[in-house]
N, C-alpha and C positions, 0 to 999 in steps of 0.2 A: 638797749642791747638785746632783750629776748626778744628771737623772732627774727635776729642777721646774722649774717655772716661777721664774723670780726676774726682779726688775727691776733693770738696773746702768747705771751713769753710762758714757756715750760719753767716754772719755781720751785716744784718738788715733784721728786717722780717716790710714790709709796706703791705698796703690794697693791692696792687694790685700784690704782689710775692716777692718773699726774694732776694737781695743783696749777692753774694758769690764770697768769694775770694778778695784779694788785689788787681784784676783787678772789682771789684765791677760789676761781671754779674747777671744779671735778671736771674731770672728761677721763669714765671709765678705762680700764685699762683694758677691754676690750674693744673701745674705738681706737685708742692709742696708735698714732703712727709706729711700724719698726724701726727700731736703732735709738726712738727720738733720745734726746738728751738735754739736761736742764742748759737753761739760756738760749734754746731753740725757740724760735716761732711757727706757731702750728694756728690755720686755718681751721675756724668750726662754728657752725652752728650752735644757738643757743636758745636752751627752753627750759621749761621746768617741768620737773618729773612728778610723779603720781602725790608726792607730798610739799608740794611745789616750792623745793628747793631748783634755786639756779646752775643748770646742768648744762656740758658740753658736750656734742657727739660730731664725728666725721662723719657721718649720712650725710647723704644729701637731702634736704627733704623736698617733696614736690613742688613747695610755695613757701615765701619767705612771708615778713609782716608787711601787709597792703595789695600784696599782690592776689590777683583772682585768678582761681585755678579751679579745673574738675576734680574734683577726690570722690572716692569708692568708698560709699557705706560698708563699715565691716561689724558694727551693731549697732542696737534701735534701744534706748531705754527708756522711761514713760516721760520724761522730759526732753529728748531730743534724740540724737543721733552722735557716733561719734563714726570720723572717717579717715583714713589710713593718710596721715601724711609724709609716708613713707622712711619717717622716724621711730625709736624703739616706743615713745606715748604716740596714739591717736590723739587726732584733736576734735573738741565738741562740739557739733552746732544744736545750739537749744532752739526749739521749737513746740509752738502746740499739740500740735498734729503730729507725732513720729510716725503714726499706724500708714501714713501716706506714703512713705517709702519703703525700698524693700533693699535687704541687704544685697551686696555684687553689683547696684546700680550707682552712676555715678551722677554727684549736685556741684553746681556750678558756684561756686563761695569766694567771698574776700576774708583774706587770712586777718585778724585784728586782735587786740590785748581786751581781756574784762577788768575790771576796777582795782583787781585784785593784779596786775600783771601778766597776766597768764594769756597765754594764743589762745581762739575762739573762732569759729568761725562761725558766718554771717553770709545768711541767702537775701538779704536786705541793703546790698548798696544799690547804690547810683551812678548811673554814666554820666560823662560831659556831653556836651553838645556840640556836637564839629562845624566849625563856619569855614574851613579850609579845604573849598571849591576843586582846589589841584587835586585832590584823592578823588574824583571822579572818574569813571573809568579804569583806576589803579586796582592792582591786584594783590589781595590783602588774607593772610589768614584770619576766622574768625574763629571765635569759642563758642559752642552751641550753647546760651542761657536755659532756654523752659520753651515748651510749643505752646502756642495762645493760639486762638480762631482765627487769625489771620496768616500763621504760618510760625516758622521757629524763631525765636529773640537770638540776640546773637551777642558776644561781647566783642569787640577789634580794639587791640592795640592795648587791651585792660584797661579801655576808658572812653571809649564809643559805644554806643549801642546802635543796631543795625538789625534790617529783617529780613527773610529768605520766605517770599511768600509761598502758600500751597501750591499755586496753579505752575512754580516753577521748579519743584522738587519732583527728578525723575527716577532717582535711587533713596534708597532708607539712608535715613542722618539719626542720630543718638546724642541725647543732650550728655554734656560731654567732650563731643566730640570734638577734631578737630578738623575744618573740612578749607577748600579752597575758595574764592569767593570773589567778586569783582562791585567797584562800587555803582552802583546804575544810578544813583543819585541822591542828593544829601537835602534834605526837606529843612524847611523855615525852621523847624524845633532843633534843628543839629540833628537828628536821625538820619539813617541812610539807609536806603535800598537796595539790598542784593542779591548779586544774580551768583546761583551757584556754577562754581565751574568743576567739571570735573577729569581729573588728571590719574593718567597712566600708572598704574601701579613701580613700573619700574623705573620710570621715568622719575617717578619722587624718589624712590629709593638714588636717582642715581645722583638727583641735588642731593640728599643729607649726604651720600658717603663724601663727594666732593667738598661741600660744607667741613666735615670732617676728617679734613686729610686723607682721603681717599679711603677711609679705615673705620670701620663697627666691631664692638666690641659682640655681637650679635650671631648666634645660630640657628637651625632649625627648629632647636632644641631649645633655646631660650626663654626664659618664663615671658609669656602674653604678656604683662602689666610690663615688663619692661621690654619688648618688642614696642609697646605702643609709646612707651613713656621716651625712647630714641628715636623709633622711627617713622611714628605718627599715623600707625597702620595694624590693622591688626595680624594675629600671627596666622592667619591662613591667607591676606594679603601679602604678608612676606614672603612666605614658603613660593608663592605665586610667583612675587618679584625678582626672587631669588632665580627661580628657575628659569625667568625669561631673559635673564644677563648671563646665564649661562656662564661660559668658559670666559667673560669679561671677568669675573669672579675670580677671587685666589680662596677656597676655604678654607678654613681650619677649627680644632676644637674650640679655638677661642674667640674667630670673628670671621670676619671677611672683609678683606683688602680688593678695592678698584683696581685692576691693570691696567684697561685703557678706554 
């Protein structure tokens, strides 16, 4: 259960957050849905807190359990690092070497349990090996792994690994990131070759809003990590984006709506 999403019946609602589920988890009463009411079903996330009791929050967090995601070093401690997984706890990747990173930079990690149950993260998985020929050519987003001497490792699909060599990278990429990609070809080991492609700033804004009901919850104003964490871009690419859809735009304080 720690580390998904699960839906559990509201059992008791006290001053200090509601009881859910026949395992009787907390979900503070300031995640608490408004109005909710016992015998409701309430959607949440589940982890354990600083004294690793099993704890419920409505966050969303950036990565569930298994899934590889980029997270933002937000501290460094002599055994590892811990990085914001957009939850009220960060979560910890232990490593040798902390001094090698620096905080505001983001590591490419698979979300896992330690012995203990607890989320952990981990710069040490492994990809499968793709034998399926047809993603040749196909256009795929990738997750920027780590740059090696041959160019940037890449993850696709949270379970391919794929490279974007030097001699083809004609703008800055950030491990991290998330960029556009084509497959140029898939080698005897399941690896694949790719070729970066690069797209329109407004042009991607205008797949997510369609994506999304024609609708972002998203301003000028809106904080960076979650300009990038909706719109896959950062906030001086948006204000960019923003402004070359111009009057196709509807604005408001609280987003921006597609008109046509």
């Amino acid at each position: 259960m720690v580390g998904t999403y699960v839906n559990l019946e509201v059992r008791k609602i006290l001053p200090f957050g509601a009881i859910l589920g026949d395992e009787e988890i907390l979900l503070p009463k300031k995640y608490m849905p408004e109005k909710v009411q016992i015998g409701e079903s309430v959607e949440v996330f589940i982890y354990t807190d600083s004294e690793d009791r099993i704890i419920a929050t409505t966050l969303k967090p950036f990565g569930v359990l298994e899934s590889i995601v980029a997270l933002e070093i937000v501290d460094i401690a002599s055994n590892g690092v811990y990085l914001d997984l957009g939850i009220a706890k960060d979560i910890f990747l232990p490593c040798k070497n902390p001094h090698i990173f620096q905080r505001g930079k983001k590591v490419v990690v698979k979300i896992q349990k330690d012995k203990q149950g607890r989320l952990i993260a981990s710069t040490q998985f492994k990809c499968f090996p793709c034998k399926d020929k047809r993603k040749i050519h196909q256009e795929m987003r990738a997750l920027v792994r780590r740059k090696t001497p041959l160019g940037f490792e890449c993850v696709i699909e949270e379970k391919y690994q794929g490279m974007i060599y030097h001699n083809e990278i004609f703008s800055p990429i950030k491990i991290g990131e998330e960029v556009n990609v084509s497959v140029r070809n898939i080698r005897s080991d399941g690896k694949m070759d790719l070729k970066l492609i690069l797209e329109d700033e407004a042009q991607s804004l205008l797949k997510i809003l369609r994506a999304n009901a024609n609708y972002l919850k998203l301003t000028n104003d809106s904080d960076p990590q979650e300009i990038y964490k909706v719109a896959k871009m950062s906030k001086k690419a948006f204000k960019r984006a923003v402004a070359k859809l111009g009057d196709r735009l509807e604005k408001s304080q609280e987003g921006i709506t597609l008109l046509r």
